[in-house]
PDB file with SEQRES, HELIX, SHEET and CRYST1 records, atoms N, CA, C and O in Angstrom:
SEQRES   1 A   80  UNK UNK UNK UNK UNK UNK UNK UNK UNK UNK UNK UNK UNK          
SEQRES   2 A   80  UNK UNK UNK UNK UNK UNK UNK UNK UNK UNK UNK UNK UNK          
SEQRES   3 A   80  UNK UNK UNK UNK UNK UNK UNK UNK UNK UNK UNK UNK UNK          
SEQRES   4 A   80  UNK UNK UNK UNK UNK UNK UNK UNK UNK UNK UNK UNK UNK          
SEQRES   5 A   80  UNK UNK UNK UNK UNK UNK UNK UNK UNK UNK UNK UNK UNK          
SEQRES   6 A   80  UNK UNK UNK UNK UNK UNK UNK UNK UNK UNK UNK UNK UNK          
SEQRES   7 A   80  UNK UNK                                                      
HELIX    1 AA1 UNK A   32  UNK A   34  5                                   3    
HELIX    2 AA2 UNK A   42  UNK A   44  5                                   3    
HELIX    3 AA3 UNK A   69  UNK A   74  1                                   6    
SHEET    1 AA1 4 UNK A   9  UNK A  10  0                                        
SHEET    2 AA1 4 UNK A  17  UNK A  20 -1                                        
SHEET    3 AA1 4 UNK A  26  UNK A  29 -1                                        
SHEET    4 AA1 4 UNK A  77  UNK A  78 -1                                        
SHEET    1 AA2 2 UNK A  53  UNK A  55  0                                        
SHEET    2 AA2 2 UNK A  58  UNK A  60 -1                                        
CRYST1    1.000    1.000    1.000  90.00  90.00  90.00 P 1           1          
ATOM      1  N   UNK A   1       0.829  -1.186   0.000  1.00  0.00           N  
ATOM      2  CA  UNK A   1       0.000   0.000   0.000  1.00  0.00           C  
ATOM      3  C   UNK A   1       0.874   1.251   0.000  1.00  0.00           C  
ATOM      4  O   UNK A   1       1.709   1.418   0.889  1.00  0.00           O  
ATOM      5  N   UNK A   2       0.701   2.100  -0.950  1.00  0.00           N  
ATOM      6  CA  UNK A   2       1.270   3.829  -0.721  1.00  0.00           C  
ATOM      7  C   UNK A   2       0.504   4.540  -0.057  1.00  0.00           C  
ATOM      8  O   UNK A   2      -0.647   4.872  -0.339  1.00  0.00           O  
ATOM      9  N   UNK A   3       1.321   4.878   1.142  1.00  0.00           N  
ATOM     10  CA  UNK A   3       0.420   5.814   2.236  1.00  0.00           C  
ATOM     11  C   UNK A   3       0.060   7.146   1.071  1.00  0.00           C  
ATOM     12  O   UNK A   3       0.435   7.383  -0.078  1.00  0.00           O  
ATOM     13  N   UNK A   4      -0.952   7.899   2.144  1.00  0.00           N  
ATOM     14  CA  UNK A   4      -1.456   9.208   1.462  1.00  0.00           C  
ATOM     15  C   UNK A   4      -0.678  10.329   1.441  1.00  0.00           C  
ATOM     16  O   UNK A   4      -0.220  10.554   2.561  1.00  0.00           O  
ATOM     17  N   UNK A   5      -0.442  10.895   0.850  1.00  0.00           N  
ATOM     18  CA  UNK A   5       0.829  12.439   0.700  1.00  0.00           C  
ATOM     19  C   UNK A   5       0.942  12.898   2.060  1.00  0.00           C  
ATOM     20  O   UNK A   5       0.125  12.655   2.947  1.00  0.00           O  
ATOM     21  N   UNK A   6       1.801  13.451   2.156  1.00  0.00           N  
ATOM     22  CA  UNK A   6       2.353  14.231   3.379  1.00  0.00           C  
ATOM     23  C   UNK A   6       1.884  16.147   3.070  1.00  0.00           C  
ATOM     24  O   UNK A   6       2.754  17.016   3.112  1.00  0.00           O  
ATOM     25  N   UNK A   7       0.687  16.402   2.837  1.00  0.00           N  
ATOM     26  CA  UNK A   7       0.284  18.110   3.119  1.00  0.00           C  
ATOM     27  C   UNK A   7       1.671  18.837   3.667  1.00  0.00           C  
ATOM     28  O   UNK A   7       2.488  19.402   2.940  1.00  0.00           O  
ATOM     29  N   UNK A   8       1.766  18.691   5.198  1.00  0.00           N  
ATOM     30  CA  UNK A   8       2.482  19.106   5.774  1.00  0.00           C  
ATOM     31  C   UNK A   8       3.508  18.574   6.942  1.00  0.00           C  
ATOM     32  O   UNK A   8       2.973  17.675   7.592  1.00  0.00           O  
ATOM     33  N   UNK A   9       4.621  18.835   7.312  1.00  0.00           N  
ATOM     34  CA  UNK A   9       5.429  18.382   8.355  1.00  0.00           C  
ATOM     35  C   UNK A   9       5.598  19.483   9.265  1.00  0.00           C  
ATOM     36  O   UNK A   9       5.466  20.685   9.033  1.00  0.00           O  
ATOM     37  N   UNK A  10       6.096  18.550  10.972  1.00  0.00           N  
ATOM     38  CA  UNK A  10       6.261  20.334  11.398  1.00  0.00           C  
ATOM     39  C   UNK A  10       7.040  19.588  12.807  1.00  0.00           C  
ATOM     40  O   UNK A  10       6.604  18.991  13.792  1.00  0.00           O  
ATOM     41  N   UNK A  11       8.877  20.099  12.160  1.00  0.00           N  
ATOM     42  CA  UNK A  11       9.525  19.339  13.409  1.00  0.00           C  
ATOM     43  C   UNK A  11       9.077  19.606  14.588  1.00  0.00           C  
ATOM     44  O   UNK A  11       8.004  20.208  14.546  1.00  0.00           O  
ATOM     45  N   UNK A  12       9.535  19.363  15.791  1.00  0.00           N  
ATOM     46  CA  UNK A  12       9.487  19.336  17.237  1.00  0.00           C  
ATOM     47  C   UNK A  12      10.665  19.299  17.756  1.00  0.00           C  
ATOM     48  O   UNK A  12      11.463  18.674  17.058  1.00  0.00           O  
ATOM     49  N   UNK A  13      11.164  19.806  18.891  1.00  0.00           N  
ATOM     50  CA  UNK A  13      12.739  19.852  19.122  1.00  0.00           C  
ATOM     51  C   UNK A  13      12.505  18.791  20.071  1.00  0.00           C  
ATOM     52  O   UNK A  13      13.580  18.918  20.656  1.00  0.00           O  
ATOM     53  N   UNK A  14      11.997  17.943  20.616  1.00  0.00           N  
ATOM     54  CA  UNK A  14      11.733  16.559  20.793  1.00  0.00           C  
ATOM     55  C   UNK A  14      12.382  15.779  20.249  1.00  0.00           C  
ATOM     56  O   UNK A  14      13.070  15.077  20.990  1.00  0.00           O  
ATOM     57  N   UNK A  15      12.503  15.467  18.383  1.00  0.00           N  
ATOM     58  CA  UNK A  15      13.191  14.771  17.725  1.00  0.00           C  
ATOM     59  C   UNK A  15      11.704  14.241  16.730  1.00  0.00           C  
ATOM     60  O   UNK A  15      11.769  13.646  15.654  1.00  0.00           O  
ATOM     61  N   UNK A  16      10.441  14.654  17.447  1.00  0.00           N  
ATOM     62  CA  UNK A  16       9.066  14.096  16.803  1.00  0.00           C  
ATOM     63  C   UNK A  16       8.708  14.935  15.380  1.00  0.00           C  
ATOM     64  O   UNK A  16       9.305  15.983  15.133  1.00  0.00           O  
ATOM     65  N   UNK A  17       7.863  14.484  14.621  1.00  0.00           N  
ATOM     66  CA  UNK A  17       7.723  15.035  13.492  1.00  0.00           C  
ATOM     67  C   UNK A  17       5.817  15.069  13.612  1.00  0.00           C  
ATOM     68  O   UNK A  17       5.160  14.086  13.957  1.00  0.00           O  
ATOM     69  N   UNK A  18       5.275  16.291  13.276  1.00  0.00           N  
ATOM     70  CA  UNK A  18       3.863  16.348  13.416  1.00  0.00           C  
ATOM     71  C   UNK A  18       3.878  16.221  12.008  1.00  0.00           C  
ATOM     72  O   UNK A  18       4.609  16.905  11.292  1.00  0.00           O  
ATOM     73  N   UNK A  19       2.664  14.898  11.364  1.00  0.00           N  
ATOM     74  CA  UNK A  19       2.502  14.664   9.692  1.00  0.00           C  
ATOM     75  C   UNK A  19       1.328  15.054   9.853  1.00  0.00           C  
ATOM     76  O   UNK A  19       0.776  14.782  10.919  1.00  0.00           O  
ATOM     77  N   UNK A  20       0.620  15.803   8.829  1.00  0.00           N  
ATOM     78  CA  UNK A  20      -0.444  15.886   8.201  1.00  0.00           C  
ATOM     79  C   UNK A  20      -0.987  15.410   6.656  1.00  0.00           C  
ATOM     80  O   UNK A  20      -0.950  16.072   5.619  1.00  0.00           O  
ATOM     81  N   UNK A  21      -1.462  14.143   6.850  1.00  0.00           N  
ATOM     82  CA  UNK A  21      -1.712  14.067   5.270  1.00  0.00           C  
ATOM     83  C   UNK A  21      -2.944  14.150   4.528  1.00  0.00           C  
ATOM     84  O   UNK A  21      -3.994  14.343   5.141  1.00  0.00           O  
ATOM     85  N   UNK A  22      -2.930  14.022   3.252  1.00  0.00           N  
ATOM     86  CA  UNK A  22      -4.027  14.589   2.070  1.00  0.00           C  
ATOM     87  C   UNK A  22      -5.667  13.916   2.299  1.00  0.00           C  
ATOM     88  O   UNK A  22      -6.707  14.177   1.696  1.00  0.00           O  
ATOM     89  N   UNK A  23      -5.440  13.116   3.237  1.00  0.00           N  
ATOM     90  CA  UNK A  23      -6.745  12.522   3.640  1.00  0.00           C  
ATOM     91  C   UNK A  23      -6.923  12.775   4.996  1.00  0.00           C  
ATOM     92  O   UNK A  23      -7.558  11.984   5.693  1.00  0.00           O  
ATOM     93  N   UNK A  24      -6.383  13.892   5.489  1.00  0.00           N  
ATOM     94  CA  UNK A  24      -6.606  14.501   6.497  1.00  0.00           C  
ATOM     95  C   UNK A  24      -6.007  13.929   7.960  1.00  0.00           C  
ATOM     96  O   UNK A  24      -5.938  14.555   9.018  1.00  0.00           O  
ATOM     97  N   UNK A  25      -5.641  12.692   7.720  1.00  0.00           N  
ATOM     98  CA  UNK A  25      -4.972  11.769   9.131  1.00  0.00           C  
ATOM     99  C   UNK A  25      -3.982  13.059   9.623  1.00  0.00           C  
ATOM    100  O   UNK A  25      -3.396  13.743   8.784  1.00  0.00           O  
ATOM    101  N   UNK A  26      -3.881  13.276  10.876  1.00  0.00           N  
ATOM    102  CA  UNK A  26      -2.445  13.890  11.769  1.00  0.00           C  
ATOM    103  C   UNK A  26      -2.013  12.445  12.705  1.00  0.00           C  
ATOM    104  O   UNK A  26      -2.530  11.498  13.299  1.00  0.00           O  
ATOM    105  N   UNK A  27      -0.871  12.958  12.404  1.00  0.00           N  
ATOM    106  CA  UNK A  27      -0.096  11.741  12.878  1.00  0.00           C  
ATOM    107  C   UNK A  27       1.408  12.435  13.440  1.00  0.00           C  
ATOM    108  O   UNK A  27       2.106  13.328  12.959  1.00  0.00           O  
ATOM    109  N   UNK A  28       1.566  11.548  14.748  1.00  0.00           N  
ATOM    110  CA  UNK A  28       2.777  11.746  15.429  1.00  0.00           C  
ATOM    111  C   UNK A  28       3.792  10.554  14.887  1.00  0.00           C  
ATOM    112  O   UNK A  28       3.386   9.417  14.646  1.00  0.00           O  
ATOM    113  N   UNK A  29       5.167  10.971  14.729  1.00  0.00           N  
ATOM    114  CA  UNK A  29       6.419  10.153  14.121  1.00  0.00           C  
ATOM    115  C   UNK A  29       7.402  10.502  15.096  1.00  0.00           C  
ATOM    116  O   UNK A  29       7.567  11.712  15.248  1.00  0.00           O  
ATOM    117  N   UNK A  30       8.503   9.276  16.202  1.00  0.00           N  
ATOM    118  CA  UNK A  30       9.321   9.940  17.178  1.00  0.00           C  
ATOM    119  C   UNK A  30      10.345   9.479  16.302  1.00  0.00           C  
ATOM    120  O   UNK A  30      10.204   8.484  15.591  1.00  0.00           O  
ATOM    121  N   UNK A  31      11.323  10.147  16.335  1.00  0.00           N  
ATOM    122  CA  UNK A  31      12.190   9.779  15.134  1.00  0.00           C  
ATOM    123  C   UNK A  31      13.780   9.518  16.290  1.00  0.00           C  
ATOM    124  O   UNK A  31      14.883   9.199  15.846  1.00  0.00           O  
ATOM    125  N   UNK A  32      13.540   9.702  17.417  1.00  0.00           N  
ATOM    126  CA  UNK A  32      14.713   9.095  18.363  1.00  0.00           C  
ATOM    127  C   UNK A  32      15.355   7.955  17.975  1.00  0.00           C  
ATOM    128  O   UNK A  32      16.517   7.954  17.571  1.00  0.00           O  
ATOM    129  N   UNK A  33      14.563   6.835  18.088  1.00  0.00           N  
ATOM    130  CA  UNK A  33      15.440   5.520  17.530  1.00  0.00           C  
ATOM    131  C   UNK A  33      15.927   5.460  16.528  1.00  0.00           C  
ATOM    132  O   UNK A  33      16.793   4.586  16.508  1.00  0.00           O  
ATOM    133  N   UNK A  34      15.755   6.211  15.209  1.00  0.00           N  
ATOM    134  CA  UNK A  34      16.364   6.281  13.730  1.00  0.00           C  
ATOM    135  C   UNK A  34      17.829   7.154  14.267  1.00  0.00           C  
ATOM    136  O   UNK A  34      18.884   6.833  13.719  1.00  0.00           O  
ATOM    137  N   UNK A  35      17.851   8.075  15.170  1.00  0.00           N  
ATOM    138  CA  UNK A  35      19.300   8.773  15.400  1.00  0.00           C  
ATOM    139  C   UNK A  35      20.835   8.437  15.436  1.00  0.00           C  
ATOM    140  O   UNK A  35      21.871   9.061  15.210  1.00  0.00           O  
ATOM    141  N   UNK A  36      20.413   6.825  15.929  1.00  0.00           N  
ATOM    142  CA  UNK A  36      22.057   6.986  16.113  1.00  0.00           C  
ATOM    143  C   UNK A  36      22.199   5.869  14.853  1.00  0.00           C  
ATOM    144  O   UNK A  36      23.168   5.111  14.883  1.00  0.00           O  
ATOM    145  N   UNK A  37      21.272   5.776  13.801  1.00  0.00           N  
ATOM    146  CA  UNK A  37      22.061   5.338  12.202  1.00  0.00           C  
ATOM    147  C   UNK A  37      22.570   5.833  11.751  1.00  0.00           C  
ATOM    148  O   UNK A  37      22.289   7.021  11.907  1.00  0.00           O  
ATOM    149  N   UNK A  38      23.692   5.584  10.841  1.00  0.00           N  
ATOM    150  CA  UNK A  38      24.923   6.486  10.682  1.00  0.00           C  
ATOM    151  C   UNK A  38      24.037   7.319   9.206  1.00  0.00           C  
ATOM    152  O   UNK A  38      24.697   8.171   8.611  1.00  0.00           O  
ATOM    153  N   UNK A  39      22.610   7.029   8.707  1.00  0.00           N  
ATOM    154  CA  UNK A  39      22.281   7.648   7.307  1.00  0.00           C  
ATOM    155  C   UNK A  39      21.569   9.229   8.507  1.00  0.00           C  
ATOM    156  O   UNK A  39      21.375  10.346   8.029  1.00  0.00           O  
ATOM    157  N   UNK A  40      21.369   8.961   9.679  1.00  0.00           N  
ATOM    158  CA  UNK A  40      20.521  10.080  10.091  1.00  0.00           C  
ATOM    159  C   UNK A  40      21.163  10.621  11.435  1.00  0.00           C  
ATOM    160  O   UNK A  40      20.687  11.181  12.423  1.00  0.00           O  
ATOM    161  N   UNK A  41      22.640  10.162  11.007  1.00  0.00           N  
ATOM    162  CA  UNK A  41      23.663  11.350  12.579  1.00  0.00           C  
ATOM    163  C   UNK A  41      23.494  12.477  12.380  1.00  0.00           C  
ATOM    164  O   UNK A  41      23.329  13.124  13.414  1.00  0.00           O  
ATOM    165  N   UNK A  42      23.440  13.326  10.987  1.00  0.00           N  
ATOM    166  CA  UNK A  42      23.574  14.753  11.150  1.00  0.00           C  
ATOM    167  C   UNK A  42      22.633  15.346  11.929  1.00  0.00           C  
ATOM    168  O   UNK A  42      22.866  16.380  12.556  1.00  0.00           O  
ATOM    169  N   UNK A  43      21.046  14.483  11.951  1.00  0.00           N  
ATOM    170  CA  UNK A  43      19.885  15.128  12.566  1.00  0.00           C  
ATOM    171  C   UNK A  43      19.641  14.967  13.741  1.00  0.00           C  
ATOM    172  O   UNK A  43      18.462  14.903  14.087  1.00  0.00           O  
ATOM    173  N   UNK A  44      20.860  14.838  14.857  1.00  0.00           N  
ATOM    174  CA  UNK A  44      21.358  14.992  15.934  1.00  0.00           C  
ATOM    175  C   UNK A  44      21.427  16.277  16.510  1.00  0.00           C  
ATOM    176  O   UNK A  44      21.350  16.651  17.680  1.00  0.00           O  
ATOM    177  N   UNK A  45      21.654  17.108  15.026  1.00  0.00           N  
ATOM    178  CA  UNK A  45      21.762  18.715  15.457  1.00  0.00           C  
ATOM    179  C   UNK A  45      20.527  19.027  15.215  1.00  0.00           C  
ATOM    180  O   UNK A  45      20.204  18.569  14.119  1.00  0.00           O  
ATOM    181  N   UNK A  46      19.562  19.672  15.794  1.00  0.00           N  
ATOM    182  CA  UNK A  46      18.493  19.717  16.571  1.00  0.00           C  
ATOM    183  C   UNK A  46      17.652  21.003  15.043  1.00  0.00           C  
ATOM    184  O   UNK A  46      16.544  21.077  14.512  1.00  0.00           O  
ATOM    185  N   UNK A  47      19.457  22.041  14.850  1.00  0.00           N  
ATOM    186  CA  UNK A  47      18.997  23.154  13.923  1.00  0.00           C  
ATOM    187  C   UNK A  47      18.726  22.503  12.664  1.00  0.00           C  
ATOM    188  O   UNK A  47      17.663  22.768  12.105  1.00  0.00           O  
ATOM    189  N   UNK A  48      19.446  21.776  12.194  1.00  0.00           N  
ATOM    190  CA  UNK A  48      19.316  20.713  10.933  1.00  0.00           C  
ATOM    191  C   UNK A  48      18.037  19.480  11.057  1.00  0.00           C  
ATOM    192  O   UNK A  48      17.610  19.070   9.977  1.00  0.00           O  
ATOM    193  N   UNK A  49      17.447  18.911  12.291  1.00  0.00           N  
ATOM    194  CA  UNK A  49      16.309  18.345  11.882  1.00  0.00           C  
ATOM    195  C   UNK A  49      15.687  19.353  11.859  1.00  0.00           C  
ATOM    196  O   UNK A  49      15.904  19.681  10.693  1.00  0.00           O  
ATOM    197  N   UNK A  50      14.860  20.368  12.389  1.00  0.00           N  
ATOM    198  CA  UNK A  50      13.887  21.468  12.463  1.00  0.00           C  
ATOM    199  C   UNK A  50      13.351  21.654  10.460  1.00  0.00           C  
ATOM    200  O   UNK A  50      12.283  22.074  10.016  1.00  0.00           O  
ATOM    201  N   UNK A  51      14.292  21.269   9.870  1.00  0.00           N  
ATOM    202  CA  UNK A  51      14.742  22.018   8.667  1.00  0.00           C  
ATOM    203  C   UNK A  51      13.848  20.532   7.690  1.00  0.00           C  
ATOM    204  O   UNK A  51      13.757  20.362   6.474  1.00  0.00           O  
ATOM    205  N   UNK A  52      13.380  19.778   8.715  1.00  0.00           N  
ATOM    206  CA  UNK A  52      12.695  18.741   7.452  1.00  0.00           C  
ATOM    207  C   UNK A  52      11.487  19.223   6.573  1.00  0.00           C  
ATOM    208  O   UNK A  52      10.636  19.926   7.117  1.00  0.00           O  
ATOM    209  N   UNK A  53      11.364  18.904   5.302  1.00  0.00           N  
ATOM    210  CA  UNK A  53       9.896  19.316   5.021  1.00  0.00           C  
ATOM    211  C   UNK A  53       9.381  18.279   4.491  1.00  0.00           C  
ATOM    212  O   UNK A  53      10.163  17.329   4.450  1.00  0.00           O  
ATOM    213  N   UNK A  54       8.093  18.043   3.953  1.00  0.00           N  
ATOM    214  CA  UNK A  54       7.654  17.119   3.338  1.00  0.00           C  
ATOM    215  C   UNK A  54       7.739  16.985   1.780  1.00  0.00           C  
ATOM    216  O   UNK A  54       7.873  18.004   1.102  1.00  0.00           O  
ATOM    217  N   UNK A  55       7.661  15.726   1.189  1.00  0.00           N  
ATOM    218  CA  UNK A  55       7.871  15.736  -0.449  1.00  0.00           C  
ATOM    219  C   UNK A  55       7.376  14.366  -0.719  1.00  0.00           C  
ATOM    220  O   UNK A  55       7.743  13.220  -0.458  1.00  0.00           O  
ATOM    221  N   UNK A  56       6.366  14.955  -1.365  1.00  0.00           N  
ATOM    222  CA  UNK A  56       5.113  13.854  -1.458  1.00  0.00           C  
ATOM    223  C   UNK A  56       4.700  12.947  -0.805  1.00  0.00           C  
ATOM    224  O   UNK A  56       3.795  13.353  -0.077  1.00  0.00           O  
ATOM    225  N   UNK A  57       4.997  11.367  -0.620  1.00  0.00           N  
ATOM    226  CA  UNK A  57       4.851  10.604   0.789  1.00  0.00           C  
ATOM    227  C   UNK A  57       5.400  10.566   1.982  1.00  0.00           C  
ATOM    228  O   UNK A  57       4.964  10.074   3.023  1.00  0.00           O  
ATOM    229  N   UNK A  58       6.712  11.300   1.694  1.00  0.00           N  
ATOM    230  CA  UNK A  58       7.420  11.298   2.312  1.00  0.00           C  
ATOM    231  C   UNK A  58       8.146  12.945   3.246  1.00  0.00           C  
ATOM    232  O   UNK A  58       7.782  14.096   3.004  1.00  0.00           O  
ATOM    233  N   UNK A  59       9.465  12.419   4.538  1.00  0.00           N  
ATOM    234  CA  UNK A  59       9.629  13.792   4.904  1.00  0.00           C  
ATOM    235  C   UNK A  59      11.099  13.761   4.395  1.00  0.00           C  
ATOM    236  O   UNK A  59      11.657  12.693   4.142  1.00  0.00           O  
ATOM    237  N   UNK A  60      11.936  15.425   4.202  1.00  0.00           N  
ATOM    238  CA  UNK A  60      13.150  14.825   3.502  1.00  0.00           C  
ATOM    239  C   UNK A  60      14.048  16.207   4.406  1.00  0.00           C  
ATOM    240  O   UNK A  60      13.454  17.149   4.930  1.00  0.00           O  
ATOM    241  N   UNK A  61      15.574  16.024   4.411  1.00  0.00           N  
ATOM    242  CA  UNK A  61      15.956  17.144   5.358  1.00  0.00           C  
ATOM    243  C   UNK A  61      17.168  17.426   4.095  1.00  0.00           C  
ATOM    244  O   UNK A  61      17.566  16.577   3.297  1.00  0.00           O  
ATOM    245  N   UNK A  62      17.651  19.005   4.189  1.00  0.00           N  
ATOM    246  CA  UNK A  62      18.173  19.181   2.656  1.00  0.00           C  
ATOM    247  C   UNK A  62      19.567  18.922   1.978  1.00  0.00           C  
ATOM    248  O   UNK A  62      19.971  19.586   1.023  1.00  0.00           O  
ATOM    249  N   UNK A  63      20.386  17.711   2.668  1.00  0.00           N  
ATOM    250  CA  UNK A  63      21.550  17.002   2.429  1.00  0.00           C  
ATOM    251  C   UNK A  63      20.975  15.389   1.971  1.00  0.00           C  
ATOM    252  O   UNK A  63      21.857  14.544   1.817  1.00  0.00           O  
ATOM    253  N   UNK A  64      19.700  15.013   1.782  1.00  0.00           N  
ATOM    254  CA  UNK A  64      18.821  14.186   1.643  1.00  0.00           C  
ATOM    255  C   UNK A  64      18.421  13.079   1.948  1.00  0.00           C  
ATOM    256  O   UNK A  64      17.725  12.338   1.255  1.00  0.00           O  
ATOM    257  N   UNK A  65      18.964  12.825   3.345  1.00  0.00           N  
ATOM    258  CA  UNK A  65      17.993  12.001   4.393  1.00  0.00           C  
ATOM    259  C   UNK A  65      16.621  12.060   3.931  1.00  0.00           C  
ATOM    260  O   UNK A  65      15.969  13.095   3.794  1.00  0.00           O  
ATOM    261  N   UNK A  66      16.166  10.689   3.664  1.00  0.00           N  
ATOM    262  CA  UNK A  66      14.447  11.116   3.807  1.00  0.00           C  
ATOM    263  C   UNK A  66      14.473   9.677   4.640  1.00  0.00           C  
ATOM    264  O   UNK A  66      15.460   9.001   4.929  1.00  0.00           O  
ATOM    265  N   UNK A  67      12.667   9.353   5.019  1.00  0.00           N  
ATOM    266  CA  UNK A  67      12.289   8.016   5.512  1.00  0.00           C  
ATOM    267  C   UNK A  67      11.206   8.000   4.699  1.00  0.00           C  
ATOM    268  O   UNK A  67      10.457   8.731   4.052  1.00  0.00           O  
ATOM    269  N   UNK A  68      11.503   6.461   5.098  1.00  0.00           N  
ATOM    270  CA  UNK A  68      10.511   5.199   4.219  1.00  0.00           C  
ATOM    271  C   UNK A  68       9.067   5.638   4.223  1.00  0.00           C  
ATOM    272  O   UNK A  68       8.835   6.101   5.339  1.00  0.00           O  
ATOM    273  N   UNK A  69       8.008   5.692   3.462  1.00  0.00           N  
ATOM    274  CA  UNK A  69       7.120   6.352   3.636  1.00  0.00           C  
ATOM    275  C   UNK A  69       6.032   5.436   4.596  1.00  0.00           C  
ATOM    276  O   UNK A  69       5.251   5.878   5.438  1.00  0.00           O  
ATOM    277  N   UNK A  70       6.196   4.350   4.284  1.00  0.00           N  
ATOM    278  CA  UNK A  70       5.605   2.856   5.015  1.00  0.00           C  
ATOM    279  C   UNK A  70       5.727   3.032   7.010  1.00  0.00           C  
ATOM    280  O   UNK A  70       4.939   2.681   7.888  1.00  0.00           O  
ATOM    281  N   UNK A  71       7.611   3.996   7.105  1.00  0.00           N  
ATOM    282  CA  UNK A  71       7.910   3.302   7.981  1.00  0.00           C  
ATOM    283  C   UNK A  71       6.861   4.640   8.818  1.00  0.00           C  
ATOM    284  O   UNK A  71       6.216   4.410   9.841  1.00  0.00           O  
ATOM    285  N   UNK A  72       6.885   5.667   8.287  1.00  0.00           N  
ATOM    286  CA  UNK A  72       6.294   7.165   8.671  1.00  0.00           C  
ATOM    287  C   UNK A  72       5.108   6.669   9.053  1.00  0.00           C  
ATOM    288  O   UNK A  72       5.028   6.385  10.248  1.00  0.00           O  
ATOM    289  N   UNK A  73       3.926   6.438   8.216  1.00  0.00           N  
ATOM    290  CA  UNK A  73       2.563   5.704   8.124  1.00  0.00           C  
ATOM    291  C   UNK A  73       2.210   5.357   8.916  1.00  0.00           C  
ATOM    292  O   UNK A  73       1.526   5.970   9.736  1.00  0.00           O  
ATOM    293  N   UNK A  74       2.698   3.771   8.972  1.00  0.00           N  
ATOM    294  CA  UNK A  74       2.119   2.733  10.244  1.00  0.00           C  
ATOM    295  C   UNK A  74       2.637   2.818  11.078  1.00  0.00           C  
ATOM    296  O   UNK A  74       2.164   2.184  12.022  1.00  0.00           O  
ATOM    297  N   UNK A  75       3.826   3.554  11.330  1.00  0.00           N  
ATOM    298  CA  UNK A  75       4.503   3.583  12.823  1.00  0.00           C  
ATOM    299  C   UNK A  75       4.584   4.911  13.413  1.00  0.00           C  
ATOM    300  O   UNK A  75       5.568   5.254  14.069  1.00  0.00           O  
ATOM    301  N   UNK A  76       3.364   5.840  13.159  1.00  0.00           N  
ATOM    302  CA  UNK A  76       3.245   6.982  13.923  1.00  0.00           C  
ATOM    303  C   UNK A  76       2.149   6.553  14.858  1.00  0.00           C  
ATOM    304  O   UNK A  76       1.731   5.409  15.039  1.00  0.00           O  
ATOM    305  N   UNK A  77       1.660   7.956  15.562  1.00  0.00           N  
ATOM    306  CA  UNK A  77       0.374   7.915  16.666  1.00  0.00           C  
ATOM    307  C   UNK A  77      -0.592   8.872  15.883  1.00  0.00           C  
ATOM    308  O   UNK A  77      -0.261   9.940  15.369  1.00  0.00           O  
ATOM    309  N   UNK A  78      -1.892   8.287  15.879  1.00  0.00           N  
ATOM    310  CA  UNK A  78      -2.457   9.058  15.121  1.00  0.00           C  
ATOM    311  C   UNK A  78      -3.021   9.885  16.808  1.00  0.00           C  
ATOM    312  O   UNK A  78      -3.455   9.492  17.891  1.00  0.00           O  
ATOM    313  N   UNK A  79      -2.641  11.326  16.092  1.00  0.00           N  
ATOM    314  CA  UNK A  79      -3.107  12.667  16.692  1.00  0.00           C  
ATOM    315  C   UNK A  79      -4.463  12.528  16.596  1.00  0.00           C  
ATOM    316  O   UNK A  79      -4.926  11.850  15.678  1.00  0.00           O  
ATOM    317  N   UNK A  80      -5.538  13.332  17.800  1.00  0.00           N  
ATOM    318  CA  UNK A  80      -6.723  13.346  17.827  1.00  0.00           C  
ATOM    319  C   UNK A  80      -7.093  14.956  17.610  1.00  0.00           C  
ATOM    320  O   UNK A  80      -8.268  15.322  17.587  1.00  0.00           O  
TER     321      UNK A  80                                                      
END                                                                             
């Protein structure tokens, strides 16, 4: 299944990512456990994750880290 577009992203200095997508779901993403992979050390610096945006299913930060759009999807909290 291809999740639904990503509208909008909106870091958290948490390390969490607030998703909003095209079918209206909000959804929480903690992105802590992805940190200490060596594809997502830079976003350790707190000023450089802030800086993610969304691009189409997905969120992407601008040296081009992105995540799996699958992994975003089913493994957030859906916001009420």
């Amino acid at each position: 299944m291809i999740p639904p577009r990503i509208k909008n992203v909106k870091a958290h200095e948490n390390y969490t990512l607030e998703l909003e997508y095209s079918n209206g779901e909000k959804k929480l993403y903690d992105m802590n456990k992805q940190l200490d992979y060596s594809w997502f050390i830079a976003l350790k610096n707190i000023a450089y994750f802030m800086l993610a945006k969304s691009v189409e299913t997905t969120v992407e930060w601008p040296n081009g880290e992105d995540m799996d759009p699958n992994e975003l999807y089913f493994n957030s909290i859906v916001m009420s």
